[in-house]
C-alpha positions in Angstrom: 87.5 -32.1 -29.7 85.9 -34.2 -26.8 82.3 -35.4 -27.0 81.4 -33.4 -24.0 83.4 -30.0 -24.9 81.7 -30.5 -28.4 78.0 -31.1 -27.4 78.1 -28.3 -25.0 79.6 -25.9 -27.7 77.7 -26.3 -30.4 74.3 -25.4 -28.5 73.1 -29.5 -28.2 73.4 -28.9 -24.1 73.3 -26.0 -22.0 76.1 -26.9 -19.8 79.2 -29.5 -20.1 78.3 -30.7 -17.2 75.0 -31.9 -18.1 77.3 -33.6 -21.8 79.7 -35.4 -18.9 76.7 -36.8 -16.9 75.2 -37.5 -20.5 78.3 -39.5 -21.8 78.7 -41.3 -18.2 74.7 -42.4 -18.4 75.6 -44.0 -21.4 73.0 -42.4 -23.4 75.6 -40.5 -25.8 76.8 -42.7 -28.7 79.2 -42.1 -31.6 79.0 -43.9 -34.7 76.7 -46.2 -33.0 79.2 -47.2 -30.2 78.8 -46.3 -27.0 80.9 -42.6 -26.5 84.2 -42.1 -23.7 83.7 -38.9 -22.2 87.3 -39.0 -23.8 86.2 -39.7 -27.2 87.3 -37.1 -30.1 84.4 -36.3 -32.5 85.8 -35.6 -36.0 83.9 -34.4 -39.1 81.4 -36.8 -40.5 80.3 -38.8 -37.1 77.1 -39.4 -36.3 76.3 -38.4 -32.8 72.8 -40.4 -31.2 71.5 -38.9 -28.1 68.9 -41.6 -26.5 66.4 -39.5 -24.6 64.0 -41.3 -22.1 61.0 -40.5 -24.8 63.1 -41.4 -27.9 66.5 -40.4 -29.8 67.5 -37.7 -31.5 70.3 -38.7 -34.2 73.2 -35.5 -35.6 76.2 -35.5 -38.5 79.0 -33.3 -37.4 79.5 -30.8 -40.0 82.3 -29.3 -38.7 84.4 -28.9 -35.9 84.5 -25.5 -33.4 87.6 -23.4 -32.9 86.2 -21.1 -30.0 84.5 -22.5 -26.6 81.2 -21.5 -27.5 79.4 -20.9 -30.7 76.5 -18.1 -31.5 73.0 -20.1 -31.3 72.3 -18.6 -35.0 75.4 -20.4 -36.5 74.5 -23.8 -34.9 73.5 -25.4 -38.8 77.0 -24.7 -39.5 78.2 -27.1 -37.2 75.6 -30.1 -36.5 73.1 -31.4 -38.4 69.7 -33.1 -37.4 69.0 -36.1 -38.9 66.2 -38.0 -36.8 
């Protein structure tokens, strides 16, 4: 699944189009690179999101199967580190 689609799906962002302007800002990064708007997240990458008043670090846990999840099963998904 694509950075944005994922963020936005498991409850990280409200709206893809806030993940896209995210990942294009280059504040998004994936396994410590830098993430593609086009990059596929798989299980066990850690996602960094570098806020202007710090960063907030998550382990994908798994990956969705429907194009949004229920708030509730977000733990299932995503996991915050830092």
């Amino acid at each position: 699944m694509r950075i944005d689609k994922y963020l936005s799906s498991v409850n990280l962002v409200k709206r893809r189009t806030v993940a896209q302007d995210m990942v294009k800002s280059g504040v998004v990064f994936i396994n410590g690179t830098q993430a593609k708007a086009s990059k596929e997240v798989r299980v066990g990458d850690t996602i960094e999101i570098r806020y202007l008043k710090g960063s907030r670090s998550y382990k994908v846990l798994k990956i969705p199967t429907t194009k949004t999840i229920p708030k509730s099963a977000k733990e299932e998904y995503v996991e915050e580190i830092s």
